[in-house]
N, C-alpha and C positions, 0 to 999 in steps of 0.2 A: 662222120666224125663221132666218138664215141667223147661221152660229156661225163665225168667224174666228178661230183662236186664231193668235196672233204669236210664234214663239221663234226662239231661237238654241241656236247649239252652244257661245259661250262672250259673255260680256259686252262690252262697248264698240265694240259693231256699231252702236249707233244703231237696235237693236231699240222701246224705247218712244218716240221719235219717228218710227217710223215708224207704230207702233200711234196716238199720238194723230194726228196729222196724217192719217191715213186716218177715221180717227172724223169729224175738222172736214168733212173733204172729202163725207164721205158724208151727215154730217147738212146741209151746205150743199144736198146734191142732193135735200133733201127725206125722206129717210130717217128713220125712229126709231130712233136711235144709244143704245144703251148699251156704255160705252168703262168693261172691268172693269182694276184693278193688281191681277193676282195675280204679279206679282214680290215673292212673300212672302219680308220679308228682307231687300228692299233696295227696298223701294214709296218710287219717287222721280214717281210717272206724272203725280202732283199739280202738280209743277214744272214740266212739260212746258207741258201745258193752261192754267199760269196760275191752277191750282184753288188758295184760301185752306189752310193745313196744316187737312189732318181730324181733325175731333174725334172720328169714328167712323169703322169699317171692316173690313176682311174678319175681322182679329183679334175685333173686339170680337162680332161673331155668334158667330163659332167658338168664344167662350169664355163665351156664355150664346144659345144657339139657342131658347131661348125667348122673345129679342127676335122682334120684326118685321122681315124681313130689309128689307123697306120701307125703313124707317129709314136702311139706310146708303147709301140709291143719293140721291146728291148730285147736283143741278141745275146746271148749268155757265152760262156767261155766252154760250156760241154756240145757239140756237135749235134743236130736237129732239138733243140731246147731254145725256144723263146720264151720271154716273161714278158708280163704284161703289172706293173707295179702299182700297188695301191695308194694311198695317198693319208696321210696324218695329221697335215698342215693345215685342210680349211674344217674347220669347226660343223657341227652338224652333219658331215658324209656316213657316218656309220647308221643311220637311219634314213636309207632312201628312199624318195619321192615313187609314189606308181609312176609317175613319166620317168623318172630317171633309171630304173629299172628297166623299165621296155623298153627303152633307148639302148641300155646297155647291153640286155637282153641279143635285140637285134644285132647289136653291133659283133657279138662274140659269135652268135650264131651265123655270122657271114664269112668267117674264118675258115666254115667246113672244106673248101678245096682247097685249102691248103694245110690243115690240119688235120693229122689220124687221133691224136686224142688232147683233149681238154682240158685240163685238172684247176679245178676252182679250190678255192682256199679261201673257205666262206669263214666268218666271223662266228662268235661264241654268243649262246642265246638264241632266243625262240623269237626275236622279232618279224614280220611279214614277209620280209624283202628277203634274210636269209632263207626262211623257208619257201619260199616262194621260187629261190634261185635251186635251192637243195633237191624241189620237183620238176628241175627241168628232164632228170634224169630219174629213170624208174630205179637206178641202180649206185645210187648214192652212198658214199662211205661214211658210218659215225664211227669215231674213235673216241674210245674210252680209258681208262684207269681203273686199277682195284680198289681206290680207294671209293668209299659205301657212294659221297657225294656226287661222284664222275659217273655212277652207276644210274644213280637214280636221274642226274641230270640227260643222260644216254638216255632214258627212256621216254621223259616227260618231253625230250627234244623231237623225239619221234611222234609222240602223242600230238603234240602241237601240227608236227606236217601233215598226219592224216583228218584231223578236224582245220586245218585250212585250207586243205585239198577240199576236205565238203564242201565248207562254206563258199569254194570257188565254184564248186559243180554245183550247189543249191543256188540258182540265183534268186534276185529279190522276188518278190511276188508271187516265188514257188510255193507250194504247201511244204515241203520239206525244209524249205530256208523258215517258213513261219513257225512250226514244229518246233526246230532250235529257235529261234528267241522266243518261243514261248517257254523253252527253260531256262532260258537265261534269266527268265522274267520273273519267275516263278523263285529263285535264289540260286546263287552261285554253289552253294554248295552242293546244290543236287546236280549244277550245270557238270561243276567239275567232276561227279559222280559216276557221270555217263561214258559208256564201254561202246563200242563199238556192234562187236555181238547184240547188245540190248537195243542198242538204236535201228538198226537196221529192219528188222519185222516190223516195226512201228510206220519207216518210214515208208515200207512197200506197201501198207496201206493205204496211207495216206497219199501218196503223191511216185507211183511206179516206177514210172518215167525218170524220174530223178533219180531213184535207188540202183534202177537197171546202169545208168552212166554213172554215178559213183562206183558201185561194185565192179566195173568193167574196168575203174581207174585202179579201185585198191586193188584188182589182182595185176596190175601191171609193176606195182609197187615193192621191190624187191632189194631192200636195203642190208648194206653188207658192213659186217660190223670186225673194228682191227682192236685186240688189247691190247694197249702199249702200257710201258713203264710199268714191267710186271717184275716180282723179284723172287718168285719162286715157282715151280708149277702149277700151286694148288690156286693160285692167283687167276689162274684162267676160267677155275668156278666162277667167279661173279660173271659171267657170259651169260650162262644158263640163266641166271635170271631175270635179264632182260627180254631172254627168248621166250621165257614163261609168259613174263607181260605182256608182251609183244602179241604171242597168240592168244593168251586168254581175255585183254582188253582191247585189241586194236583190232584183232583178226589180223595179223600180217605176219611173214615169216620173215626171218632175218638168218644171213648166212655167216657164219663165223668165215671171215677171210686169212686169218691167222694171227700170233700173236707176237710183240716185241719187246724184248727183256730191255729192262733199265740199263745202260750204259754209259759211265763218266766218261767216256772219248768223245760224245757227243757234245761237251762242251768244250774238247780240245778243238776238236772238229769247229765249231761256230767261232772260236778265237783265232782260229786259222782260217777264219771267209772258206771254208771247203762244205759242202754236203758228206755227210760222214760216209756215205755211199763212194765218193772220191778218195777222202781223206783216211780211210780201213776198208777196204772194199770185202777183205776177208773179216774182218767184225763181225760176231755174232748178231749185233743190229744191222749190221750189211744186209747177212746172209737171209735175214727174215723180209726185207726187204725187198729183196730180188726173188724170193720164195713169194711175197704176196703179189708181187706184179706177173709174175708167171702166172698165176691161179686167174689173174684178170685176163689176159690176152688171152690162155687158151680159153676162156668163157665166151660163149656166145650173146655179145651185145646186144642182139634182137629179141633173144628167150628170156620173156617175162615170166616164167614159171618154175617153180622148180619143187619136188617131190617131197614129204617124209622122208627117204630113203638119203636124198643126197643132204638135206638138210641136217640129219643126224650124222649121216658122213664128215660135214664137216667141221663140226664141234669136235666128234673123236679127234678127229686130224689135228686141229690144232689142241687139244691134251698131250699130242704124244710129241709136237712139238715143243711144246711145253716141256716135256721132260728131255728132251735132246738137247734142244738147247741151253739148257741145264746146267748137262753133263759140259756143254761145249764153251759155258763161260766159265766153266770152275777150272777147267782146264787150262783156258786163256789168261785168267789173271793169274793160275800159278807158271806160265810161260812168262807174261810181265812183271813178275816177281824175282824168277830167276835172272830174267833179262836187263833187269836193274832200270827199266822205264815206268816199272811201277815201285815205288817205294812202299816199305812199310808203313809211314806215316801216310801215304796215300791210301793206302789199305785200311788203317784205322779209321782216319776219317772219313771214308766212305761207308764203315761201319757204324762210327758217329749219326753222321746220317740217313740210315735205315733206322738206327735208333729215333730220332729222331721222325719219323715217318709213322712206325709203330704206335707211339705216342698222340702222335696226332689223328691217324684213326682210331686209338682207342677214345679217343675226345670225340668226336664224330658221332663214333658208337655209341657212348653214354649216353649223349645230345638226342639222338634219335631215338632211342628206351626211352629215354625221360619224353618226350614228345607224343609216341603211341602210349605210352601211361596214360599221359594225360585225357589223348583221343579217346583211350576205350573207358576210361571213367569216366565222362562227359557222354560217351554216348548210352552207357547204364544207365545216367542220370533220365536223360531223354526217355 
C-alpha cells in the first residue's frame, strides 16, 4: 500500500483539493483509493468530493475504539474511491493524543490488503501528530502557493518534520537527545538557529550510534512538493527556494512534482458537490492533476533516493509546464468567453481579484523588509 500523506505549512493553499482530486485521478486509473480527512478541526474534504455531511468519522472511533473502525470508511460515488471522514463536532480532535495516534496509526495501516494507495489529508501547521503522521511516508506531499507566507510556511513545515524525526531517533538518555536540550537550554534563539548540516558532525561525535540511524532515516526522506494557485509562470520560481533551503539547512532534497494554475471552476466545481477532476475533466486544473498522479504511479514507491540529475529534471519540468499551461488557460477562457459561459463581468471580476492578491503580497512583502530591517539592525547592535 503506498501512503501519500498531503500537507501544508499554513491553510488556504488548496491542500484538500489537491488531496481529493489526486484520489479521483488515481482511482479513475484503476487503483484502490482510500482518500482519509484527517484535517482534524476543520474536516471540510466531504465538500470537496461531493461526499453527503458524515454521520460517522475519525472523531467518532477515537472516542469509542471499540467500534469497527470498518464502519466509518464511506463509499464515494467515483468507482474504487473510499473516504474515511474527519470529524468537527467534538472539541479538542485537531490535537491528538500519542495513544490516539497509534491507534489510528494502526488502524489505517491495516487497510494495506485491501488498499493500493492511501492519501491522508493532514491538517495545516507544524504540530506533533501532523508531523508525526506526514513521516509515516518517506514520500510526502507539501503544497504550496506563491504567495512569500505559503513559501516560507512550506519550508519551516518541513523544518519541523526533520528535527522531530531526530528528536524521535534521539531517544532520552542518548548523548545526542542531551546535545539538543542542551541547546534548547542554552536559548531558543540559537536552538531555532541550528541547520541541520551544522548539527550532524557534532552529533557523530558525540553519540555515533544515533547519528548513523538518523542519517539512515534522512536519506530515506524524500518529500515532493506541488505549486498550486499559480497565476503566471514566473510564479513557479518561488519553488527554487524552498529547495535552496531544503538543501542548504536541512540536508534534504525535495522533488518539484509539478504545478497548478489558479482556476474560478473550482468553485463552481465545489458548488456543484463534484471534484473539478469530474466536474471539467479537460480543465487546465484537471489536466495538471492527472499529469501529477501520473508522475506518481510511474515512480517507484520503494526508491528512497533520487540524483542531482533527476532532481534538476524536475524543476525544469515543471517551468516548462508552467508555460504550457499558460498558453492553455488563456486559450480556455477566450473559448468561455466566446462561449458565453464566461461573461465579461466574470472576466473582470476575476481580474478584480488578482488585483486584489497583488496587493495583498505586496503587504506581506513590505511586512517582511520591515522585519529583516529590524533583524539586521539589532544584530549590528549585538
Amino acid at each position: 500500500m503506498r501512503i501519500i500523506p498531503v500537507a501544508s505549512g499554513k491553510g488556504g493553499v488548496g491542500k484538500s483539493l489537491i488531496a481529493a482530486n489526486l484520489g479521483v485521478a488515481f482511482a479513475q486509473a484503476g487503483k484502490r483509493v482510500v482518500l482519509v480527512d484527517l484535517d482534524l478541526g476543520a474536516s471540510n474534504l466531504h465538500l470537496v468530493i461531493g461526499h453527503q455531511a458524515p454521520k460517522m468519522g475519525i472523531g467518532t472511533f477515537l472516542h469509542n475504539t471499540k467500534m469497527n473502525f470498518f464502519n466509518v470508511i464511506a463509499e464515494t460515488d467515483v468507482p474504487n474511491l473510499r473516504f474515511i471522514p474527519g470529524d468537527t463536532e467534538i472539541p479538542g480532535l485537531a490535537n491528538l493524543k500519542a495513544s490516539q495516534r497509534n491507534t489510528l496509526v494502526r488502524k489505517l495501516l491495516s487497510l494495506q490488503d485491501s488498499t493500493d494507495i492511501l492519501i491522508i489529508d493532514l491538517g495545516a501547521g507544524t504540530h506533533q501528530s501532523i508531523l508525526d503522521l506526514f513521516l509515516l511516508s518517506g514520500q510526502g506531499i507539501v503544497v504550496t502557493a506563491p504567495a512569500v507566507t505559503a513559501v516560507l510556511n512550506a519550508y519551516v513545515f518541513l523544518k519541523n518534520a526533520v528535527f522531530r524525526m531526530m528528536y524521535t531517533i534521539f531517544a532520552p538518555g542518548t548523548q545526542a537527545r542531551d546535545y539538543l536540550e542542551k541547546m534548547k537550554k542554552e536559548g531558543s534563539s540559537r536552538y531555532q538557529r541550528l541547520y541541520i548540516p551544522k548539527i550532524l558532525p557534532e552529533i557523530k561525535q558525540v553519540d555515533k550510534v544515533s547519528y548513523e540511524s538518523f542519517v539512515d532515516h534522512l536519506n530515506r526522506l524524500h518529500p515532493r512538493l506541488i505549486t498550486n494557485m499559480i497565476e503566471n509562470p514566473k510564479d513557479v520560481e518561488v519553488a527554487m527556494k524552498i529547495r535552496r533551503s531544503c538543501e542548504e539547512y536541512l540536508d534534504i532534497k525535495i522533488e518539484h512534482l509539478g504545478i497548478v494554475y489558479r482556476d474560478a471552476l473550482q468553485d463552481v466545481s465545489l458548488a456543484s458537490r463534484l471534484p473539478i477532476t469530474l466536474y471539467k475533466p479537460g480543465s487546465v486544473l484537471s489536466q495538471a492533476i492527472y499529469r501529477i498522479a501520473d508522475k506518481i504511479l510511474q515512480s517507484d514507491e520503494d526508491r528512497f533516493s533520487v540524483t542531482d540529475k533527476e532532481i534538476n529534471a524536475s524543476f525544469l519540468e515543471a517551468g516548462a509546464e508552467a508555460e504550457v499551461d499558460f498558453e492553455s488557460k488563456m486559450e480556455y477562457i477566450e473559448d468561455l468567453l466566446h462561449s458565453g459561459v464566461l461573461s465579461h463581468g466574470d472576466l473582470i471580476e476575476t481580474v478584480k481579484t488578482q488585483q486584489l492578491e497583488i496587493n495583498k503580497l505586496k503587504k506581506e512583502n513590505n511586512f517582511l523588509k520591515t522585519k529583516l530591517s529590524k533583524a539586521l539592525t539589532q544584530g549590528f547592535k549585538v
